[in-house]
C-alpha positions, 0 to 999 in steps of 0.5 A: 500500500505504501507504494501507492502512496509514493507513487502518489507523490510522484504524480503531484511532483509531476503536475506542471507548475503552470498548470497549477498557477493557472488553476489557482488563479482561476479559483480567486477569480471566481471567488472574487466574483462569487463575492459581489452576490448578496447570498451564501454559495457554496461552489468547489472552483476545482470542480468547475475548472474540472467541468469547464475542461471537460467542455473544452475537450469537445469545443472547437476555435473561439469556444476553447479559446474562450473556455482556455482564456477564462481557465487561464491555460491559454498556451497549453494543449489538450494534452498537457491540461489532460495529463495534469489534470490526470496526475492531479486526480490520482494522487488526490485520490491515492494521497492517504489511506485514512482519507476517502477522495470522491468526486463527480462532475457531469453536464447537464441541462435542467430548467434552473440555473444561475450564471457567472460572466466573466468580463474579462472573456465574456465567458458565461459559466451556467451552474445548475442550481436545483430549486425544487427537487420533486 
């Protein structure tokens, strides 16, 4: 079991530090953003930089662009972003035995959503926000 555990540690060593800036900066952003609603909220910025490089995957021209601009890896592939994004999941995943990492992200389209604008790319960030579960 120790193995996994140093293997873990090998993968977090190998996520670019790029990456990992631009991550960072993508949570205060939408943090900061967050900030200016009257109301408390609760969001996991990870999770939503998870969902917006899941989209990113199946856009093409201007909409990745937009969707790389507001994640702030505008410059990195597909590929460097999915490798890091890999390494990430699995030494989160793998990082202790005492502690259990589960996370699930999906799209999907229902009737009630609020929005994030991020002026800055003009993106506009839907969040499914479920009002009446019945």
């Amino acid at each position: 079991m120790n193995n996994l555990y140093n293997e873990s540690d090998k993968k977090a060593s190998d996520i670019n530090p790029n990456i990992i800036i631009a991550n960072n900066k993508f949570a205060l952003s939408l943090i900061k953003e967050i900030q200016k609603e009257d109301q408390n909220i609760f969001l996991s910025p990870f999770s939503i930089s998870l969902a917006l490089s899941m989209i990113c995957n199946g856009a093409e021209g201007l909409t990745r662009d937009i969707i790389l601009d507001s994640l702030y890896l505008n410059g990195s592939s597909l590929q460097t972003i999915n490798e890091n994004i890999k390494n990430l999941l699995f030494s989160l995943e793998n990082i202790d035995n005492q502690v259990n990492f589960y996370l699930s992200n999906s799209i999907w389209n229902k009737p009630y959503f609020f929005y994030i604008r991020d002026d800055r790319s003009g993106l506009i960030l839907f969040i499914g926000k479920i009002l009446n579960p019945s």
